[in-house]
C-alpha positions in Angstrom: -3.5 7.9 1.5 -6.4 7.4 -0.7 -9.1 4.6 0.7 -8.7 3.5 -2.9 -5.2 2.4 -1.9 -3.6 -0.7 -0.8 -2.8 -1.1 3.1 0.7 -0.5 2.8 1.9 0.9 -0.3 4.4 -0.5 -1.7 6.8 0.6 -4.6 6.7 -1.8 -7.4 10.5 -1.4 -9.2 11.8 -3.1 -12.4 15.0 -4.7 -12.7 16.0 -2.8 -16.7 17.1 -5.5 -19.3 15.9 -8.7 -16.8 13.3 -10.7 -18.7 10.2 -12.2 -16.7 11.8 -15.4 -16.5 15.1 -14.6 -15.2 17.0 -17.3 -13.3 15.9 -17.5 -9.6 20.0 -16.9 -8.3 21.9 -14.1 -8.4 25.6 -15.1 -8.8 27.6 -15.4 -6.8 26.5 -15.6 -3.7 23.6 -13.4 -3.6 24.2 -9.6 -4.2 25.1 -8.6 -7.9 28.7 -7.3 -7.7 28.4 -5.9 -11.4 26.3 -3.3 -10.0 28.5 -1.6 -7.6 30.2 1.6 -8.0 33.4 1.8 -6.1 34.0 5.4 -7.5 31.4 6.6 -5.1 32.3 6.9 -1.3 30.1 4.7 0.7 29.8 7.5 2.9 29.0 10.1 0.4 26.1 7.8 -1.2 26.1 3.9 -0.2 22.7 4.1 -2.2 24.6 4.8 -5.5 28.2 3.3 -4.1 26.0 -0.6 -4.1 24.2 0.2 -7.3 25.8 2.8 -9.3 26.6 0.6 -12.3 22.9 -0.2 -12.4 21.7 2.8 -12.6 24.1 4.4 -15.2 22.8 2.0 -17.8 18.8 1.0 -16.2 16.1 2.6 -18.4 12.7 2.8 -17.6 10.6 0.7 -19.3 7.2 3.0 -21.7 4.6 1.1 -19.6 6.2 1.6 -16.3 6.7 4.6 -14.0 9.9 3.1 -12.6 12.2 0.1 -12.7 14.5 -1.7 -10.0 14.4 -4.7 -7.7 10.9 -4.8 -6.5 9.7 -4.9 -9.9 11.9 -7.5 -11.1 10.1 -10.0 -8.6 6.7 -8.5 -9.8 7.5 -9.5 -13.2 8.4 -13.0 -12.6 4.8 -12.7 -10.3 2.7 -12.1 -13.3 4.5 -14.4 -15.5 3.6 -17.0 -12.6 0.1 -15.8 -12.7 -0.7 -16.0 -16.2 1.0 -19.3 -16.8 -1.1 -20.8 -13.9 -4.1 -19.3 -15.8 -3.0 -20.8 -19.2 -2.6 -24.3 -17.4 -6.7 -23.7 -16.3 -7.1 -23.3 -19.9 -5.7 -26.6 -20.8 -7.8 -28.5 -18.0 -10.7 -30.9 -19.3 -12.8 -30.7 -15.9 -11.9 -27.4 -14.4 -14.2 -26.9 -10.7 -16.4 -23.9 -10.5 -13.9 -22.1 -8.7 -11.3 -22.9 -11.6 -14.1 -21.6 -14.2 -14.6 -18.8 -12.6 -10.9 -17.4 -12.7 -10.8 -18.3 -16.7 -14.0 -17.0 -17.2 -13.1 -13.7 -15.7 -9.4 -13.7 -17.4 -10.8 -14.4 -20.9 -13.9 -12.2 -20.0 -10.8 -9.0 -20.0 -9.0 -10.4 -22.6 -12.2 -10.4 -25.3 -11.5 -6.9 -26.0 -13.7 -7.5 -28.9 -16.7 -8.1 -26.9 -16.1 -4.9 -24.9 -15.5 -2.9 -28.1 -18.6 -4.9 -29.6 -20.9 -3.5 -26.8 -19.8 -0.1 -26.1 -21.7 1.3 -23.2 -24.5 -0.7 -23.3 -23.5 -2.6 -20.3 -23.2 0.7 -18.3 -26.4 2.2 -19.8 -28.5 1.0 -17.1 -26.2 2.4 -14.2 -25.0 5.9 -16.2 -29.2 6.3 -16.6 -29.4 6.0 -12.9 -26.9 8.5 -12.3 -28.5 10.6 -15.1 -31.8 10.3 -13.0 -30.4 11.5 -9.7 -32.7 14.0 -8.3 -31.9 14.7 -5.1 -29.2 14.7 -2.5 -30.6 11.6 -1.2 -30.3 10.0 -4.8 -26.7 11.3 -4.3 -26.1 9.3 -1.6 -27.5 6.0 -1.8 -25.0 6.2 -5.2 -22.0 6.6 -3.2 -23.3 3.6 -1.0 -24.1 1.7 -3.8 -22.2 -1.6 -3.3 -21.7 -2.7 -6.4 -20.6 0.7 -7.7 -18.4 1.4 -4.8 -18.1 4.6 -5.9 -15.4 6.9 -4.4 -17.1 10.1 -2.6 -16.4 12.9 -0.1 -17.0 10.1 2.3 -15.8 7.0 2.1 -17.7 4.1 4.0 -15.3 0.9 4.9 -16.3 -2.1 7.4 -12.5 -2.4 10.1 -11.5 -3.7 13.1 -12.8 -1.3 15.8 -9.4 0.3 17.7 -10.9 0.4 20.9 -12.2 -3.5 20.6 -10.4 -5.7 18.5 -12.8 -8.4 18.9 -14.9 -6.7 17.1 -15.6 -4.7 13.1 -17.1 -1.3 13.2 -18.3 1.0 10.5 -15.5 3.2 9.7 -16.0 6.6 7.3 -13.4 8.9 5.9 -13.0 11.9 3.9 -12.3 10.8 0.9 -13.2 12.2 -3.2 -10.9 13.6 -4.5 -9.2 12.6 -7.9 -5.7 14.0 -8.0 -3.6 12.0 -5.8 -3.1 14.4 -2.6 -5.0 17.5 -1.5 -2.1 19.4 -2.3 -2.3 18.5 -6.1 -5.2 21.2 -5.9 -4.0 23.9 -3.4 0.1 24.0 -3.5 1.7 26.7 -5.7 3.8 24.7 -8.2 4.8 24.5 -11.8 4.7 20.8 -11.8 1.5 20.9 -10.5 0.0 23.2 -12.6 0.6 21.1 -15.4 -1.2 17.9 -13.6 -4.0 20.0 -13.0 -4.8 21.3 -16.5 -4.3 17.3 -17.7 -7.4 16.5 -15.3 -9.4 19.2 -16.3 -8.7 17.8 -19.3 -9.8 14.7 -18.3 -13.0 15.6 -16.4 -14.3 16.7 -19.8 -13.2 13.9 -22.0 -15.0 11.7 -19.4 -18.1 13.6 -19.8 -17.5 14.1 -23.0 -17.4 10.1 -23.5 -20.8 9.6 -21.7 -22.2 11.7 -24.0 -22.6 15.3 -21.8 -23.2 18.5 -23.5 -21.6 21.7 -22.4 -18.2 19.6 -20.7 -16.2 22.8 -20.3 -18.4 24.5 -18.1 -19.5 21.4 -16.1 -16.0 20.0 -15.9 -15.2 23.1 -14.7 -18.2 23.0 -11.5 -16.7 19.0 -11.2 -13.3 20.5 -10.7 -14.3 23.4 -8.2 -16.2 20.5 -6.4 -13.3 18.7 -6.0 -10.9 21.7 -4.9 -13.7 22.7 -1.9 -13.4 19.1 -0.5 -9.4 19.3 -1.2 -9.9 22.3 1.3 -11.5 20.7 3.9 -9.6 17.6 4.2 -6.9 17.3 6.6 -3.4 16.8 5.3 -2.1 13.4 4.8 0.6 13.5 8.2 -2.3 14.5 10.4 -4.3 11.1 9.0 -1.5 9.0 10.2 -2.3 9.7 14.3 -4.3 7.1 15.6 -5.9 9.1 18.6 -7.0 11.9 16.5 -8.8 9.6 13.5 -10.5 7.5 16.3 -13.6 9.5 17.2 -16.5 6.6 17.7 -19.9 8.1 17.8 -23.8 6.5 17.8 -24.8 7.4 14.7 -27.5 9.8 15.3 -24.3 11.7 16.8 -22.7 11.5 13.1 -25.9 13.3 12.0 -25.6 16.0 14.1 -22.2 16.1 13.3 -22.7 16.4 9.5 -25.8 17.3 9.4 -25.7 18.7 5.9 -25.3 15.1 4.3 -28.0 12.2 4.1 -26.5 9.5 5.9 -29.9 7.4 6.4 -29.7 7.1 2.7 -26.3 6.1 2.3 -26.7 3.5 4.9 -29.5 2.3 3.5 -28.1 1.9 0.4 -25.2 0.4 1.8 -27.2 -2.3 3.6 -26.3 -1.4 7.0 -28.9 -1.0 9.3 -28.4 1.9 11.8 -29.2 -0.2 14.4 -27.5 -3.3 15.8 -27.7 -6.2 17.7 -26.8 -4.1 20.7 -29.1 -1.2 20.0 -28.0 2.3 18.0 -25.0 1.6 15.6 -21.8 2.8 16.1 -19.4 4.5 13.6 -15.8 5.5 14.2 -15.5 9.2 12.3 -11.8 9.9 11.0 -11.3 13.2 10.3 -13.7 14.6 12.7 -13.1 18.4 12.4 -13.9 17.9 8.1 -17.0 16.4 8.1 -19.0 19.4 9.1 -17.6 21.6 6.3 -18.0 18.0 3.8 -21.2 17.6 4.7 -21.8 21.4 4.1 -20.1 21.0 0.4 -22.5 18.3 0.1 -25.8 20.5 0.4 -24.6 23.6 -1.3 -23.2 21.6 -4.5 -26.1 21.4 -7.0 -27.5 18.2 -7.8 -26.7 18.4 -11.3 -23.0 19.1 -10.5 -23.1 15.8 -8.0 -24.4 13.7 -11.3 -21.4 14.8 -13.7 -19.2 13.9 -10.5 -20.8 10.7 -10.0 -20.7 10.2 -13.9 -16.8 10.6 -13.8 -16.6 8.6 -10.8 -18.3 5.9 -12.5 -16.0 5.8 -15.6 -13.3 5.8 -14.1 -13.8 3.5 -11.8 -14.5 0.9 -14.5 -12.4 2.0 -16.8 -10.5 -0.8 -17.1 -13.5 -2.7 -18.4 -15.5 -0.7 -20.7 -14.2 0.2 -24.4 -10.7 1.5 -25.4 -11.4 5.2 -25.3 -12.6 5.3 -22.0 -9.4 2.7 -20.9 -7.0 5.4 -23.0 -8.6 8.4 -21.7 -8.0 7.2 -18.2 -4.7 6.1 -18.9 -3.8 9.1 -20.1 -4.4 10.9 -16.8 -3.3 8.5 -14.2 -0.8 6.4 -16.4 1.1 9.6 -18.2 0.2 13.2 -16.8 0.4 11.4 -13.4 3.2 8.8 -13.7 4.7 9.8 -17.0 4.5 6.3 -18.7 4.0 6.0 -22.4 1.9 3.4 -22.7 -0.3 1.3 -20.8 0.4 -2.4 -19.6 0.1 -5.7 -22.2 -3.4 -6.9 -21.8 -2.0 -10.1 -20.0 -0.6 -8.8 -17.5 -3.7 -6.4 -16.5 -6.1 -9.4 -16.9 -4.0 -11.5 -14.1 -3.7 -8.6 -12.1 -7.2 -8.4 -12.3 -8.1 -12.0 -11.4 -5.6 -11.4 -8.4 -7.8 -8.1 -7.1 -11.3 -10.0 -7.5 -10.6 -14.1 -6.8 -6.3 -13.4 -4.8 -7.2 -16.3 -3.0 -8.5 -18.5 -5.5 -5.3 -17.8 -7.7 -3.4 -17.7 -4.7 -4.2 -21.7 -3.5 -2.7 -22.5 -7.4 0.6 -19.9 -7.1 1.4 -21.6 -3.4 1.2 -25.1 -4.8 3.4 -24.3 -7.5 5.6 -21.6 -6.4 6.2 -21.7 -2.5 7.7 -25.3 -1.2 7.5 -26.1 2.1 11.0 -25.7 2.9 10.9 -22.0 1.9 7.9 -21.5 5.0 10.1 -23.1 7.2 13.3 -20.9 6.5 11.1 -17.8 6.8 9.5 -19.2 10.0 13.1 -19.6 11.1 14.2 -15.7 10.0 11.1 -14.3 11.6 11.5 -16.1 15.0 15.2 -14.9 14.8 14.2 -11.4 13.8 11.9 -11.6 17.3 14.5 -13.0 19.2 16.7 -10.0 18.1 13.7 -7.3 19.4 13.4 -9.1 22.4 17.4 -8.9 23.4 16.9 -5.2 22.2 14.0 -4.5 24.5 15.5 -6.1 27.3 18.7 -4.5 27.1 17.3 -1.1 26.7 19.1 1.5 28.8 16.4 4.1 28.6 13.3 2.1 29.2 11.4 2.3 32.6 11.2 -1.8 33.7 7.1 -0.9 33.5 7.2 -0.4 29.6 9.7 -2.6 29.1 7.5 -5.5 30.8 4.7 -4.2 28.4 7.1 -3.9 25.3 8.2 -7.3 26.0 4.5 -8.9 26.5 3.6 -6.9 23.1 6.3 -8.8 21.5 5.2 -12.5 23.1 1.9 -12.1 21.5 2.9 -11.1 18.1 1.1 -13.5 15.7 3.5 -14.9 12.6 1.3 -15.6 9.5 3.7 -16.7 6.2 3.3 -17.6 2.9 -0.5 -18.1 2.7 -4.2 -18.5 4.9 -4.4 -21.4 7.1 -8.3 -21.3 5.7 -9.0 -20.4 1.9 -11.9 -17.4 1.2 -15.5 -19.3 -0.1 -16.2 -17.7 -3.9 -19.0 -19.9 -4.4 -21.4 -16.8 -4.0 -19.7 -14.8 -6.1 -21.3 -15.0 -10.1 -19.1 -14.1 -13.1 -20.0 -14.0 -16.5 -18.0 -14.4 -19.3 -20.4 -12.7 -21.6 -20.5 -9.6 -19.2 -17.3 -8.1 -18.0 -18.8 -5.0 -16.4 -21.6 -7.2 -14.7 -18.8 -9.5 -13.6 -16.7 -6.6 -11.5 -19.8 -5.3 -10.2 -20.6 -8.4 -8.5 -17.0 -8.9 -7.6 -17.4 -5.0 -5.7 -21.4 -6.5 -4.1 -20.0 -9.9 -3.1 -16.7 -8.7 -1.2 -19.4 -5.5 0.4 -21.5 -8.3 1.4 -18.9 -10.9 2.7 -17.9 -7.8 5.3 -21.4 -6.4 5.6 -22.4 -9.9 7.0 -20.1 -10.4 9.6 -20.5 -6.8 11.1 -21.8 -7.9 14.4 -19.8 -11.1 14.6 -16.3 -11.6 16.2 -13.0 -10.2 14.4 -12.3 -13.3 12.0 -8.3 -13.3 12.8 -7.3 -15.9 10.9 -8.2 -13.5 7.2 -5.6 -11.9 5.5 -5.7 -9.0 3.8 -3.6 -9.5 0.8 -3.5 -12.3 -1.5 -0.9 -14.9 -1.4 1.4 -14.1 -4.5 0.8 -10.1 -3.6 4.6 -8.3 -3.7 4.3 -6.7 0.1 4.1 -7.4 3.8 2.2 -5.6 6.5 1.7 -5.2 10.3 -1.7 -4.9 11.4 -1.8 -3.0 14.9 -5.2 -4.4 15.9 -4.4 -8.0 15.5 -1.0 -7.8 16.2 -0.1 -9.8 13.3 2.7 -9.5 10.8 2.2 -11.4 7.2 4.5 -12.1 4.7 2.8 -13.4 1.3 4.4 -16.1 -0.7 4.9 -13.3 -3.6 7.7 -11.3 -1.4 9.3 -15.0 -0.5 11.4 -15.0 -3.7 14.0 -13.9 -5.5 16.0 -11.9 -5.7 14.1 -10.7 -1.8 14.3 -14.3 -0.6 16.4 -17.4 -1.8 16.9 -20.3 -0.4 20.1 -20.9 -1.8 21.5 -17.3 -1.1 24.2 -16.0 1.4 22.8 -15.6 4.8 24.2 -12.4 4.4 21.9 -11.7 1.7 18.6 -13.1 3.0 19.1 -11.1 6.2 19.9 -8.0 4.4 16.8 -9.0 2.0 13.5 -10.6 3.3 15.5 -10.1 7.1 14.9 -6.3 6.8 11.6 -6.5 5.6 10.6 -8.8 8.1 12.3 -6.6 11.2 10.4 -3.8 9.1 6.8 -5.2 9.9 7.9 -6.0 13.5 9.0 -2.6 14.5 5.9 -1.2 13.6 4.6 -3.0 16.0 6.5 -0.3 17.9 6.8 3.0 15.4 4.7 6.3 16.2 1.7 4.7 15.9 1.7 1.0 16.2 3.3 1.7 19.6 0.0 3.2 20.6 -1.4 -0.5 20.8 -0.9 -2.9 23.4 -0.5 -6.8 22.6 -3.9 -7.8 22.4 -4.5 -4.8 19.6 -6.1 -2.2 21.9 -5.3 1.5 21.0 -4.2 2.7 25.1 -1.2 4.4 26.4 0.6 1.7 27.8 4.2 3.8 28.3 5.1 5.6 30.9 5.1 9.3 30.7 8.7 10.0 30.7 9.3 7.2 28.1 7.0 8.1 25.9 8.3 11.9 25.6 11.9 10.0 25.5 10.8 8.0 22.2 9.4 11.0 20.9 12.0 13.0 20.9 13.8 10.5 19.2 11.5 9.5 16.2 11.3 13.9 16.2 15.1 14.0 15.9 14.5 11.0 13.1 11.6 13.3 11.2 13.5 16.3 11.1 16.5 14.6 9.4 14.5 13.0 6.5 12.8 16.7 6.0 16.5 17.7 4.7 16.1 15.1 1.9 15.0 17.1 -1.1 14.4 14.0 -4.2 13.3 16.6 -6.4 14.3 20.4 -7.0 12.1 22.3 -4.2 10.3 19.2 -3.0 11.3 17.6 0.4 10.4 14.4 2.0 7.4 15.2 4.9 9.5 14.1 7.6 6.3 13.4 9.9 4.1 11.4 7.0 6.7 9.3 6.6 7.4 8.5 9.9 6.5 5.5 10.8 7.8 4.0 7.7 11.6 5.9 8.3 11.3 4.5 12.2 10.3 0.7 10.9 13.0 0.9 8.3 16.2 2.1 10.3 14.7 -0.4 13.6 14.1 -3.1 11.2 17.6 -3.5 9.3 19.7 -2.8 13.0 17.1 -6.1 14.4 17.7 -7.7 11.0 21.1 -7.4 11.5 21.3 -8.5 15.1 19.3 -11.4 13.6 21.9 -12.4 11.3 25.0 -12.1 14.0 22.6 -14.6 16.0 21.9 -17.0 13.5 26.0 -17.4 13.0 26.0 -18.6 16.4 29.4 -16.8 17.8 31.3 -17.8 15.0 32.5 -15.7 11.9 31.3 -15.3 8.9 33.3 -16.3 5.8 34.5 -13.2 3.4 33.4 -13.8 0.0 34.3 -12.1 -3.1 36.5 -10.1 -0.4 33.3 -8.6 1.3 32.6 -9.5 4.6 29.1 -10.6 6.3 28.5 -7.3 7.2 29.6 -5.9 4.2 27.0 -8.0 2.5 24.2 -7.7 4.6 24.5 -4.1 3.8 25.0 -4.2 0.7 22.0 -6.9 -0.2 20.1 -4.2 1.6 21.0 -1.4 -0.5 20.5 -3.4 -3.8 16.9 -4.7 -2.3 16.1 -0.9 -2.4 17.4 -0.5 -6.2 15.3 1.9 -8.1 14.6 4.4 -11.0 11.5 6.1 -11.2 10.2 8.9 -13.4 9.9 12.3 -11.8 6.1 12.2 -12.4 5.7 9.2 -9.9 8.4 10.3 -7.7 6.7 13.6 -6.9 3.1 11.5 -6.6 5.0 9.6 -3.9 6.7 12.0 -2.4 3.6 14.2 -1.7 1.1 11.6 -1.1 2.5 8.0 0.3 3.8 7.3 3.4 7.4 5.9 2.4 10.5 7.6 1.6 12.1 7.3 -2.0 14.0 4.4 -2.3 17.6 6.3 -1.8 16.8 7.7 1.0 15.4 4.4 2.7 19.3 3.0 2.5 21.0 6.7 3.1 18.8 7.9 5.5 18.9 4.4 7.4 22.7 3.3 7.4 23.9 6.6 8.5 22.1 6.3 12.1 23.5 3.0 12.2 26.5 1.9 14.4 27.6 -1.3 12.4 27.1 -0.2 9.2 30.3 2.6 10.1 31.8 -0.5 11.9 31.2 -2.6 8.3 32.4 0.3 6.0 35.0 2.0 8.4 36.6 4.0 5.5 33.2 6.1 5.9 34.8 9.7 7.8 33.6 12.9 9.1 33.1 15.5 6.2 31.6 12.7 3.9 28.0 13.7 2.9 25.5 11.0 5.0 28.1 11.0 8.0 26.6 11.3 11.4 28.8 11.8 14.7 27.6 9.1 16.9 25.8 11.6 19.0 23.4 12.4 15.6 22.9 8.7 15.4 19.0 8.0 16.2 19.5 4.9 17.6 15.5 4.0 18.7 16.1 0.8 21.2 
């Protein structure tokens, strides 16, 4: 995945016809029986058999690429977010922190203001880029912090793998605008036709900045691009924690990209190359590219690195600067990309915005008014069910060697549980915004979280940061902490309800919560021990066992073709397929625990089970245009939403045991001895 990207993508969906401020409760108990389709077999499609009357009649809203469940609880999100802001509005003595997050809102919103002064806020940095001279000019740009301009290396500040106590400069191939490599390289009509839209693009962008000759020198932007495409590793081999864990002094960097001026970048960066404990040391990610990106680096003309950097510029800030440069973006990454019509109200982008730069700030005001106390509790309860679940499994397991079981299970004991929001709220005091200057505002946003990281680099890991804000629509498991966190966004309906069917909740929030936990234990988090250390802790003979298993796993989900001639990559998504089929048989298990031997009632004629599965399916409820399915397909780590119910009901046991009209010869059948069963 890009660097640009969020830590764990996740697939925003829209619930067609719901409005922003749709009732919390889904009648009757929890799972919206209007929806299903008892035409379809549940064997044949349980994906379309629990949703099928939605998605005969859901459309896709013109300024979204799909709609569903997970968008219907982003909606209400941003509703939440812009009324908080509109109550700031109405506050006589607002604090500095509270001015700061109207300032910046209204700051957006002043489109007249942007209009009013064109580029002339950017003038100073697009006649810096205009003056680059050298290759060294080149890269002191793309270190730049307040430009934080993406390049063919991409400079972050993580948690070394080796030493979790401790951050370590981390670099990555990186620069490319089309979403994967193989938007450049792969034979394809589809793609053809996204490739022409961003030569289109390059040249309206230089166009915009006032370039002469764009067709030529998009042109020598685009064969730029393409050479780096070539030398970047594909996005499955990214995923393998071993192989993009090469740390290195950093004069050993030089010598392995010699081609590229990393002094300068540095520099420019504010990282010194030495440390507290002598030469400073870098973890290099793709290892076997930089030599051949460093090389692109010192053969590309300058002048063909300042029309790059020029696009890179404007479309990094695109979103701030005047209407044509907003629409001209847009039109790439919004419709050729994505295929929506039109972009986003204003609203809503400048809440979204104010979550990216100040998610804490916003955050403190959304958990005050949006996530009681009672609600942590529940979820503390789920999750520490959930756990008790793995722990049975891991215990129980007939295949495990009592050595990596006793290392499983320790693993597992030091899992840390954070919920809702930060125990300790980020300091923006430092950070300046002005309301007269939007452009100045975000690059002081990009300085002051470079500089918040860049201080800290030889300090201890700070565990107790998150990194998402609190009303952010996701989850996450973070191997070197050995954490899982669930924001306050995802602890709502229709994913989390208080008032819901256990059933429901299990199947819900309960499978996203045994999600984050097994990959704690999935192809890669496995790799980690419980204090966060990247080692082998199996033993050899398990360790082929699980293999071959999550093998077996990949090489069913390469069978799933979402669109005509394009499969899922079985071995991208992975670790996503392993954490989704081991996280809904644990949240499962979780649920048959929490009814304490006793049965559960049948509702609406559906039992428990029944439920559970089917508040799963609907959780995973989702149209999306073929644009952004093909985006997904080729560059994120997760399987469509279809295949994460098909793909993971049919390897599991109970779900045959729940649905036992599901037969041989029906299309997602599995004999038991196809069933991947992981613990």
């Amino acid at each position: 995945m890009s660097h640009r990207a969020w830590i764990r993508a996740t697939l925003l969906l829209l619930l067609a016809g719901a409005p922003a401020h749709a009732g919390p409760h889904v009648p009757p108990w929890g799972v919206n029986l209007s929806y299903i389709d008892k035409s379809v077999k549940p064997g044949d499609d349980f994906y379309a058999f629990a949703n099928g009357g939605w998605l005969k009649t859901a459309e896709i809203p013109a300024d979204r690429s799909s709609s569903g469940s997970w968008l219907e609880l982003g909606l209400r999100n941003d509703e939440r977010l812009k009324s908080i802001i509109a109550e700031l509005h109405g506050a006589k003595e607002p604090d500095a922190e509270a001015r700061k997050l109207r300032d910046l809102y209204d700051a957006f919103m002043d489109t007249t203001q942007i209009e009013a002064s064109g580029l002339e806020p950017a003038r100073r940095d697009l006649d810096r880029i205009a003056a680059v001279k050298t290759l060294e000019d080149v890269a002191r740009a793309f270190g730049n912090p307040a430009w934080r301009l993406d390049g063919p290396f991409w400079m972050f500040i993580g948690v070394d793998d080796k030493n979790p106590d401790a951050y370590i400069v981390q670099l990555a191939q990186s620069g490319i605008g089309l979403p994967d490599r193989d938007y450049y390289l792969k034979e394809d009509r589809a793609l053809d036709s996204a490739r022409e839209a961003y030569r289109t693009y390059l040249r309206q962008m230089l166009s915009l900045a006032g370039v002469k000759d764009v067709a030529a020198r998009a042109d020598a932007v685009y064969a730029l691009e393409r050479d780096i495409a070539t030398a970047s590793w594909p996005a499955a081999d990214r995923r393998e924690a071993e192989k993009i864990y090469n740390p290195m002094p950093f004069s050993a960097l030089a010598k392995l990209a010699p081609g590229y001026p990393w002094s300068a970048h540095f520099e420019s960066a504010g990282i010194p190359t030495r440390s507290p404990k002598g030469e400073r040391r870098v973890v290099v990610m793709e290892k076997s590219a930089f030599p051949k990106l460093a090389q692109i680096c010192k053969a590309t003309p300058v002048a063909t690195w300042r029309d790059y950097l020029t696009v890179q510029y404007l479309g990094a800030f695109a979103d701030v600067l005047p209407k044509r440069i907003d629409d001209a973006d847009f039109a790439m990454h919004g419709t050729a990309l994505q295929g929506r019509a039109r972009q986003l109200d204003r609203a809503t982008r400048a809440a979204r915005l104010v979550d990216r730069r100040m998610g804490e700030a916003l955050g403190k005001l959304y958990v005050q008014a949006y996530f009681p106390a009672d609600s942590k509790a529940k979820v503390q309860t789920l999750v520490q069910n959930l756990i008790r679940a793995c722990r049975e499994d891991l215990e129980t397991s007939k295949w495990m060697a009592s050595a990596t079981r006793q290392k499983a299970l320790e693993k597992l004991d030091k899992f840390t549980v954070k919920v809702g929001y930060p125990d300790r709220w980020r300091d923006y005091s430092n950070l300046q915004i002005d309301r007269s200057d939007l452009l100045a505002s975000i690059r002081n946003a990009n300085a002051f979280d470079w500089d918040r990281k860049r201080r800290r680099l030889d300090d201890k890991v700070d565990r107790s940061e998150w990194l998402i804000s609190p009303p952010t629509v996701n989850a996450y498991y973070e191997s070197t902490a050995n954490e899982i966190v669930f924001p306050a966004g995802i602890l709502q309906p229709p994913f989390f309800d208080p008032e819901a069917d256990d059933a429901v909740n299990y199947g819900g929030i309960g499978c996203t919560i045994g999600h984050e936990i097994s990959h704690g234990f999935d192809d890669q988090g496995s790799k980690y021990d419980g204090d966060g250390v990247l080692r082998m802790w199996w033993t050899e003979a398990d360790r082929k066992g699980f293999e071959e298993r999550t093998a077996a796993l990949a090489n069913q989900y390469n069978e799933y073709e979402p669109l005509p001639g394009l499969h899922v990559n079985g071995q991208l998504t992975l670790g996503e397929n392993i954490a989704d089929v081991a996280g809904v048989h644990l949240a499962r298990k979780a649920y048959a625990l929490s009814l304490h031997g006793m049965e559960a009632p049948v509702l609406d004629g559906y039992t428990g089970a029944q439920r559970f599965y089917l508040a799963y399916a609907q959780y995973w409820r989702a149209k999306m245009t073929d644009g952004f399915l093909r985006q997904r397909v080729m560059s994120n780590p997760h399987s469509p939403a279809s295949y994460r119910v098909n793909g993971v009901v049919r390897n599991d046991d109970e779900w045959y045991a729940a649905f036992s009209d599901v037969k041989a010869g029906d299309r997602y059948y599995l004999p038991p001895e196809r069933r991947i069963r992981l613990w």
